[in-house]
Gaussian input, Z-matrix of N, CA and C with variables (Angstrom, degrees):
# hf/3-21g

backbone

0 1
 N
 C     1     B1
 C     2     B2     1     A1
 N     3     B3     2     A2     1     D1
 C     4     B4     3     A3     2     D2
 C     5     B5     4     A4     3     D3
 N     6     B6     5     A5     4     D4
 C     7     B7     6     A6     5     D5
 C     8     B8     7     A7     6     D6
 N     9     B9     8     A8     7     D7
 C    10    B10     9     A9     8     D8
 C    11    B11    10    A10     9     D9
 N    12    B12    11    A11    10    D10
 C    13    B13    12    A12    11    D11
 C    14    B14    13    A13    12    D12
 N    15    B15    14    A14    13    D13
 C    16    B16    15    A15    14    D14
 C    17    B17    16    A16    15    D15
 N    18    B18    17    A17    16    D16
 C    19    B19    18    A18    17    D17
 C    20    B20    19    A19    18    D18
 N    21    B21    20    A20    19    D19
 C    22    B22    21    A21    20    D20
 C    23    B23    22    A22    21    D21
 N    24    B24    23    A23    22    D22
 C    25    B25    24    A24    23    D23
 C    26    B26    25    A25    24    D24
 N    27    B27    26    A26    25    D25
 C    28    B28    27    A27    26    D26
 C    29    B29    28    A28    27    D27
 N    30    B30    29    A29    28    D28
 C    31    B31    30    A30    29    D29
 C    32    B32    31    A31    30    D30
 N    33    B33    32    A32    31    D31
 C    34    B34    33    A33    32    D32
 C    35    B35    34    A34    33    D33
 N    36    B36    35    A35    34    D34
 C    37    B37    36    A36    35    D35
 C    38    B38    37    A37    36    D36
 N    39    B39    38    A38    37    D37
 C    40    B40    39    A39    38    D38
 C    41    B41    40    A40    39    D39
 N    42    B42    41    A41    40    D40
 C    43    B43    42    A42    41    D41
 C    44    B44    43    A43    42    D42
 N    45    B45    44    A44    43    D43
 C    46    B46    45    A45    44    D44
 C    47    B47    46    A46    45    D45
 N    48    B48    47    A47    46    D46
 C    49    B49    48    A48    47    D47
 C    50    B50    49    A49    48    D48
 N    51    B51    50    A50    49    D49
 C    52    B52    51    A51    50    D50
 C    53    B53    52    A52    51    D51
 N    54    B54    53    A53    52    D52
 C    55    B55    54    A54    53    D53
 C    56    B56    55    A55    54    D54
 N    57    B57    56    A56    55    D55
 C    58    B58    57    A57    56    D56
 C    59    B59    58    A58    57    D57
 N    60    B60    59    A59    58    D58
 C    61    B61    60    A60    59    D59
 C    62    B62    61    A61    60    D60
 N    63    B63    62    A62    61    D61
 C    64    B64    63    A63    62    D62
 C    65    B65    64    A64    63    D63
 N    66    B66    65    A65    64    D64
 C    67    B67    66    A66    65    D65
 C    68    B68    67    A67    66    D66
 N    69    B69    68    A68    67    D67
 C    70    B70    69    A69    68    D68
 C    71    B71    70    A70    69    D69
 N    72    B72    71    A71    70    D70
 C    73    B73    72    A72    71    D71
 C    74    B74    73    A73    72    D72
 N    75    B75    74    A74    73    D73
 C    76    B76    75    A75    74    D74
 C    77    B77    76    A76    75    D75
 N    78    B78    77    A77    76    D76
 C    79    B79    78    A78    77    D77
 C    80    B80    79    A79    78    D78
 N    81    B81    80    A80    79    D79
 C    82    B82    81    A81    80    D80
 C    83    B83    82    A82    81    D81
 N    84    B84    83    A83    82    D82
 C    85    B85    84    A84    83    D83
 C    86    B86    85    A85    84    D84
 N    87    B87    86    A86    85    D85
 C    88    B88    87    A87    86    D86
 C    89    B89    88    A88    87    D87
 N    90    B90    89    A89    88    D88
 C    91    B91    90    A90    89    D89
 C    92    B92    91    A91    90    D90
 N    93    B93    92    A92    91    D91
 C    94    B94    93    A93    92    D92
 C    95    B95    94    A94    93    D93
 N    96    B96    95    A95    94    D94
 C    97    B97    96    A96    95    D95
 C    98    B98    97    A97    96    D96
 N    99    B99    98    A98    97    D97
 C   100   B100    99    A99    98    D98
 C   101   B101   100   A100    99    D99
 N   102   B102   101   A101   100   D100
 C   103   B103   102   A102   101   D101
 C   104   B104   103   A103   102   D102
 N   105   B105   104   A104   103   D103
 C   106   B106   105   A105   104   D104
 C   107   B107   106   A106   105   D105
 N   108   B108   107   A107   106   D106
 C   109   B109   108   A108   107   D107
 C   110   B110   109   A109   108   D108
 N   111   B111   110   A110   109   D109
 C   112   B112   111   A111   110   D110
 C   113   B113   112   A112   111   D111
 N   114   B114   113   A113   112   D112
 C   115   B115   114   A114   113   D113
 C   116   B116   115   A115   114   D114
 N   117   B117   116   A116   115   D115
 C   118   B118   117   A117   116   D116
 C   119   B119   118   A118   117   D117
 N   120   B120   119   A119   118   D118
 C   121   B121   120   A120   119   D119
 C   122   B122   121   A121   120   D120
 N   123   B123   122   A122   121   D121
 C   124   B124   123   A123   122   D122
 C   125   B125   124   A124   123   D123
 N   126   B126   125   A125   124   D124
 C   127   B127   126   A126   125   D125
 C   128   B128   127   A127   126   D126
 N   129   B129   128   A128   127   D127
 C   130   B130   129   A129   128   D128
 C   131   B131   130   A130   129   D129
 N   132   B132   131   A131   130   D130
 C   133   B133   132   A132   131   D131
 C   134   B134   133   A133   132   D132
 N   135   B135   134   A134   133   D133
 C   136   B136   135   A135   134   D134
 C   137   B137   136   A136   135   D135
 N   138   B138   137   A137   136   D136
 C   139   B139   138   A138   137   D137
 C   140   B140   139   A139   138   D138
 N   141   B141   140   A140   139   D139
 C   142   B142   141   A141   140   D140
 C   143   B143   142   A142   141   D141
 N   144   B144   143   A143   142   D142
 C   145   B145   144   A144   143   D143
 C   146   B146   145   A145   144   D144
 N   147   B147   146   A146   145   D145
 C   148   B148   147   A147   146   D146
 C   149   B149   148   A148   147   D147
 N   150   B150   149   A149   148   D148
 C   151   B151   150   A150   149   D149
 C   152   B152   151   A151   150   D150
 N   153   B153   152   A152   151   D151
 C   154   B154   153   A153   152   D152
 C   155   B155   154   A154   153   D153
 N   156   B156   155   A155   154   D154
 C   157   B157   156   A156   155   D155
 C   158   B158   157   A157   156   D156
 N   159   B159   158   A158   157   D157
 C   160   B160   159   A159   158   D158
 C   161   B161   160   A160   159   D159
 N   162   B162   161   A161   160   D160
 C   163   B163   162   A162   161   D161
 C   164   B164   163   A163   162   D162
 N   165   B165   164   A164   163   D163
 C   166   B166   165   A165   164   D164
 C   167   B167   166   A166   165   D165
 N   168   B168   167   A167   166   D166
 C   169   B169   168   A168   167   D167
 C   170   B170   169   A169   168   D168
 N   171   B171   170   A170   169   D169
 C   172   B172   171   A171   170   D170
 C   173   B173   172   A172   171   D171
 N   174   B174   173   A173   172   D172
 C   175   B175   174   A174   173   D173
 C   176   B176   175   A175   174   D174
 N   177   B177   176   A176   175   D175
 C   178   B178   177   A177   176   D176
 C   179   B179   178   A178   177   D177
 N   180   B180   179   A179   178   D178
 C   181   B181   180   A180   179   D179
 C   182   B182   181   A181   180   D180
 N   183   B183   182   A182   181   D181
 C   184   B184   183   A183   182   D182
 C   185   B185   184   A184   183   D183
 N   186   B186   185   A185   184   D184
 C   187   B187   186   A186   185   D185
 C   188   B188   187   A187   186   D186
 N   189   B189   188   A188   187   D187
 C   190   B190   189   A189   188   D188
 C   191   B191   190   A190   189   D189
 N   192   B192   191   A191   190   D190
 C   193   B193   192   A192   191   D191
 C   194   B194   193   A193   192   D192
 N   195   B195   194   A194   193   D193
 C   196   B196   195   A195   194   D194
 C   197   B197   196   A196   195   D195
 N   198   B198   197   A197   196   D196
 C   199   B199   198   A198   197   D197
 C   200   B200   199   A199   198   D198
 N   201   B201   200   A200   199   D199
 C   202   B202   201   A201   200   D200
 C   203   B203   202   A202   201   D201

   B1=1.4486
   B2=1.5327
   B3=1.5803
   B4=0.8566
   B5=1.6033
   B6=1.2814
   B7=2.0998
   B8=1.5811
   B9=1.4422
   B10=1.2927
   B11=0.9262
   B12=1.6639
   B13=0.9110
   B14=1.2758
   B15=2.0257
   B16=1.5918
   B17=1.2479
   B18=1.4981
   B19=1.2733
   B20=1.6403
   B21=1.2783
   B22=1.0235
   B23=1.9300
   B24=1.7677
   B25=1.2740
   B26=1.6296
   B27=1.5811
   B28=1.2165
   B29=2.2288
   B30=1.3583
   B31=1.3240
   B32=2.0892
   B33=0.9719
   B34=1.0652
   B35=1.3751
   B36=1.3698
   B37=1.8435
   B38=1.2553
   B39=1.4236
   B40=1.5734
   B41=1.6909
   B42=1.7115
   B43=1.1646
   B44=2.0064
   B45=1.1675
   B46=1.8590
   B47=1.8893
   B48=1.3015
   B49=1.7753
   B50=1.2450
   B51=1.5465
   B52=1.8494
   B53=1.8929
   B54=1.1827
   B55=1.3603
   B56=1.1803
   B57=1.5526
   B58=1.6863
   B59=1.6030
   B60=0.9316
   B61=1.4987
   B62=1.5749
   B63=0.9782
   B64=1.3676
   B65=1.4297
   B66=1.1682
   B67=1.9235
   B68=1.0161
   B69=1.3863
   B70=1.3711
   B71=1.3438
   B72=1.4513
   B73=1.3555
   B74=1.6835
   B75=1.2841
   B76=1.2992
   B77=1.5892
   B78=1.4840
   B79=1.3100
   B80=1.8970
   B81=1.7403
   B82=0.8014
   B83=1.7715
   B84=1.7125
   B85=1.2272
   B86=1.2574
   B87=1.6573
   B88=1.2917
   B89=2.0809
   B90=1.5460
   B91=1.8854
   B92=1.4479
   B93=1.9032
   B94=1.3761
   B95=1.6544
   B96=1.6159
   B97=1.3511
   B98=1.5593
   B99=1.2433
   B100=1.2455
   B101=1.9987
   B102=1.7806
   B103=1.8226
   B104=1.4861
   B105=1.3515
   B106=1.5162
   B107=1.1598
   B108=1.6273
   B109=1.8498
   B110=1.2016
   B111=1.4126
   B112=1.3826
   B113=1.9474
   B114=1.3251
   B115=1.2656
   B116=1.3986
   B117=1.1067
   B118=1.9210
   B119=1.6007
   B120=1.2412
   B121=1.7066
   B122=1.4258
   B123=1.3257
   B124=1.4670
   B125=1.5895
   B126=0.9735
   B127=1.4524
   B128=1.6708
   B129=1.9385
   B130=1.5711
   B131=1.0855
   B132=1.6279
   B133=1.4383
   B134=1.5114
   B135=1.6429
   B136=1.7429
   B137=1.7172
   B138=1.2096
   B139=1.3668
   B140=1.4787
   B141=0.9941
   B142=1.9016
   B143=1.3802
   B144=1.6409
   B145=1.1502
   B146=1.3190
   B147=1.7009
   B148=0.9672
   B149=1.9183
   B150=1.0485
   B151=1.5078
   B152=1.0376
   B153=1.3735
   B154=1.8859
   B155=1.9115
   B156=1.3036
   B157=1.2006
   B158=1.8909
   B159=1.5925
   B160=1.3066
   B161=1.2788
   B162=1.5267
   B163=1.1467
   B164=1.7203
   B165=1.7521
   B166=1.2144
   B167=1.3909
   B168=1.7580
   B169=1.3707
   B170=1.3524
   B171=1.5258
   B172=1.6249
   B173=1.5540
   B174=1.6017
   B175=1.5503
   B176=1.2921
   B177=1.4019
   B178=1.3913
   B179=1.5226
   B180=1.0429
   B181=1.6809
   B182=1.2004
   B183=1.5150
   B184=1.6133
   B185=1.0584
   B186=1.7026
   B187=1.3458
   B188=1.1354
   B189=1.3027
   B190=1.7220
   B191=1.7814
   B192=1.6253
   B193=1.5359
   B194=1.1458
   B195=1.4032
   B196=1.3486
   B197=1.6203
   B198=1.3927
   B199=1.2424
   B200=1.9101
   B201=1.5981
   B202=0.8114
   B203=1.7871
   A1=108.14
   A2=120.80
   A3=98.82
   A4=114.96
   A5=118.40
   A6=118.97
   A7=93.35
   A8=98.20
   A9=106.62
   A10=146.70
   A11=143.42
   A12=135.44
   A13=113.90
   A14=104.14
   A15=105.62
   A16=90.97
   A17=156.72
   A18=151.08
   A19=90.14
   A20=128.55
   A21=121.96
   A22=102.68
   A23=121.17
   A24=102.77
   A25=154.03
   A26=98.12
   A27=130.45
   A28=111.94
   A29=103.26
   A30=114.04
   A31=102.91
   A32=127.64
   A33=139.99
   A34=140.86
   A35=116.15
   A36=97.55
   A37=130.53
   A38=116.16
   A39=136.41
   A40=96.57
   A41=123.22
   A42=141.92
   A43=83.32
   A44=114.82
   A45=132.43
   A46=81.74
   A47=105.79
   A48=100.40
   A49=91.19
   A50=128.14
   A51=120.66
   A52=123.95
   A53=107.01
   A54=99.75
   A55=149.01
   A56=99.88
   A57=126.88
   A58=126.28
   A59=115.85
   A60=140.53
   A61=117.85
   A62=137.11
   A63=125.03
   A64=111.84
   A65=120.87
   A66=115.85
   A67=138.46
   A68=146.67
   A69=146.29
   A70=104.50
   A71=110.81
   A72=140.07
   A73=103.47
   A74=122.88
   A75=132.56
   A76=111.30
   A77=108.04
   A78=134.02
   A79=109.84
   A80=117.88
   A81=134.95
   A82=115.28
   A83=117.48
   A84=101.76
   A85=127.58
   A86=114.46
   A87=102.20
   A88=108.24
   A89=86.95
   A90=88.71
   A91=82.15
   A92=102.65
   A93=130.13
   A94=95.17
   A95=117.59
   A96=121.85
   A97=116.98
   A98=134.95
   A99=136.18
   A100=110.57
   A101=90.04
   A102=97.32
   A103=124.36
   A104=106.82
   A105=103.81
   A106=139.84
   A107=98.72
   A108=119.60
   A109=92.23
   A110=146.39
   A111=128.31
   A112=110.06
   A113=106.94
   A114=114.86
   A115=145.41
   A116=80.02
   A117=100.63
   A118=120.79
   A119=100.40
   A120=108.09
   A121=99.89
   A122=133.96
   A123=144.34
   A124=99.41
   A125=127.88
   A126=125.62
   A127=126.60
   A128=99.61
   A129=82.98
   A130=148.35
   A131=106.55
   A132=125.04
   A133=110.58
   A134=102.96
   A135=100.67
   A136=84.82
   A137=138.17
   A138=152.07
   A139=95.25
   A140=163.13
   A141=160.07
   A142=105.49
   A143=126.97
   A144=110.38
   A145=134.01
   A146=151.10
   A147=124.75
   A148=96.22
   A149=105.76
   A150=124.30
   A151=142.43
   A152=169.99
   A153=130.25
   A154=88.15
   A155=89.13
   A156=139.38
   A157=104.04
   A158=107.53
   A159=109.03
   A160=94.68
   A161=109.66
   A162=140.56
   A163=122.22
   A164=119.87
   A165=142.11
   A166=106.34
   A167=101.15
   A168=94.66
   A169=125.44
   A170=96.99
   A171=105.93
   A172=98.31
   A173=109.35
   A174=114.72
   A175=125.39
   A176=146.45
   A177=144.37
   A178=119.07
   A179=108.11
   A180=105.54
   A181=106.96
   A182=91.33
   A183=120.86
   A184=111.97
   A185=137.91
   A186=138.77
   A187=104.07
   A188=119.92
   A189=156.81
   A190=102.44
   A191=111.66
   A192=107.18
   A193=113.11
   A194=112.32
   A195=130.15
   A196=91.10
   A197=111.14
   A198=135.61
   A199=111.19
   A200=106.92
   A201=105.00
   A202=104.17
   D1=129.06
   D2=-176.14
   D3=-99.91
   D4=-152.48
   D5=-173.08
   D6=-109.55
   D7=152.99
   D8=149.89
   D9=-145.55
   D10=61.25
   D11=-121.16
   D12=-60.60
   D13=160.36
   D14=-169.88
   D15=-61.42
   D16=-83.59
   D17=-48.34
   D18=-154.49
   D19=2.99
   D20=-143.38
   D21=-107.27
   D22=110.90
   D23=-159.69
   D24=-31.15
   D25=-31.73
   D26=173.35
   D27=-50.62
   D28=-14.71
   D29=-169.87
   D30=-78.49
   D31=137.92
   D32=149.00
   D33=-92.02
   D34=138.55
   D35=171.99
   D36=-51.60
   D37=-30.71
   D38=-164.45
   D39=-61.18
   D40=-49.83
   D41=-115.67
   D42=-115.88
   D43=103.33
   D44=-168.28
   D45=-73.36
   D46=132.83
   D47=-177.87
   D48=-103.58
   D49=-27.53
   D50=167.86
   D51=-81.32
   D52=45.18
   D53=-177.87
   D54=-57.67
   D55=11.54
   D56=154.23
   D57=-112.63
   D58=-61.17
   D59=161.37
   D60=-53.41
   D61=-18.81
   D62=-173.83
   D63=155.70
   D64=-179.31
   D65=157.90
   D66=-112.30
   D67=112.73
   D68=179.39
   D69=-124.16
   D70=133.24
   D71=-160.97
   D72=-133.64
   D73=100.58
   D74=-178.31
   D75=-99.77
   D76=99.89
   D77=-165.75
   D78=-97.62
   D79=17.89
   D80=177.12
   D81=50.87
   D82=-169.54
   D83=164.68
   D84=-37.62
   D85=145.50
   D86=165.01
   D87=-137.35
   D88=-6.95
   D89=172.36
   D90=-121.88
   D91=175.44
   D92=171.78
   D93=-82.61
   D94=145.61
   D95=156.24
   D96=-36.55
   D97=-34.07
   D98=-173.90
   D99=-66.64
   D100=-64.11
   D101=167.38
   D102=-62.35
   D103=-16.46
   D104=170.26
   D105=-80.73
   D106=-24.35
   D107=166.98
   D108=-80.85
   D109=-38.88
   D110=-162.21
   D111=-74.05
   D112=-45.15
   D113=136.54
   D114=4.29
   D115=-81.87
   D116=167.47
   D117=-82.28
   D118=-36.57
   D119=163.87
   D120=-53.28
   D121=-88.38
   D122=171.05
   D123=-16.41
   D124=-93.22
   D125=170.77
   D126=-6.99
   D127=-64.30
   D128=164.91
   D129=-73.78
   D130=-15.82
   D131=-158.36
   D132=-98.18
   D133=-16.42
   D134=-158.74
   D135=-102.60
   D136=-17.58
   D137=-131.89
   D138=-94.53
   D139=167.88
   D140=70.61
   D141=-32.27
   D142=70.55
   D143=155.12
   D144=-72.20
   D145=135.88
   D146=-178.29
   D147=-142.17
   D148=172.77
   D149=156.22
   D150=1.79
   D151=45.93
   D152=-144.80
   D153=-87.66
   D154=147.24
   D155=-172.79
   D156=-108.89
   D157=114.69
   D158=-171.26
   D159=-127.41
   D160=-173.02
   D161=-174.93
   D162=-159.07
   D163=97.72
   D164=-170.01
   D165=-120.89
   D166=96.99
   D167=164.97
   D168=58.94
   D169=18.92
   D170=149.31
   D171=109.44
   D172=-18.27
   D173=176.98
   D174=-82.31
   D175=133.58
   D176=150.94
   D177=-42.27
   D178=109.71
   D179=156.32
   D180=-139.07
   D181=146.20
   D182=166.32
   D183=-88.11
   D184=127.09
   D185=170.10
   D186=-77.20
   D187=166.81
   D188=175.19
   D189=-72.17
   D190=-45.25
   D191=-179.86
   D192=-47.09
   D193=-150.43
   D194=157.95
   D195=174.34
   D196=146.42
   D197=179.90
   D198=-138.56
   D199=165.03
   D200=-177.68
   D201=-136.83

């Protein structure tokens, strides 16, 4: 079997890159580098990201993620 990378030009939307597992459809750029950091700035800053907070066997843990 061979690889393919996601990102890699040769990829199409048409063309499902999970054709067992699920679907991903790589529709290439779609902002300029400039709107995409602005983007992501907006994202972290406007966001309440925090923690998840679990429970293993009776123990507290705090994960490494953070979600919002």
């Amino acid at each position: 079997m061979s690889q393919t990378s996601l990102f890699s030009p040769e990829n199409n939307p048409s063309k499902n890159l999970l054709p067992y597992d699920g679907e991903v459809y790589y529709y290439g750029k779609i902002f300029s580098q400039n709107k995409a950091d602005n983007f992501l700035s907006a994202l972290l800053e406007k966001i309440e990201w925090k923690n998840d907070h679990i429970f293993i066997y009776g123990k507290h843990i705090i994960t490494q993620r953070k979600v919002a």
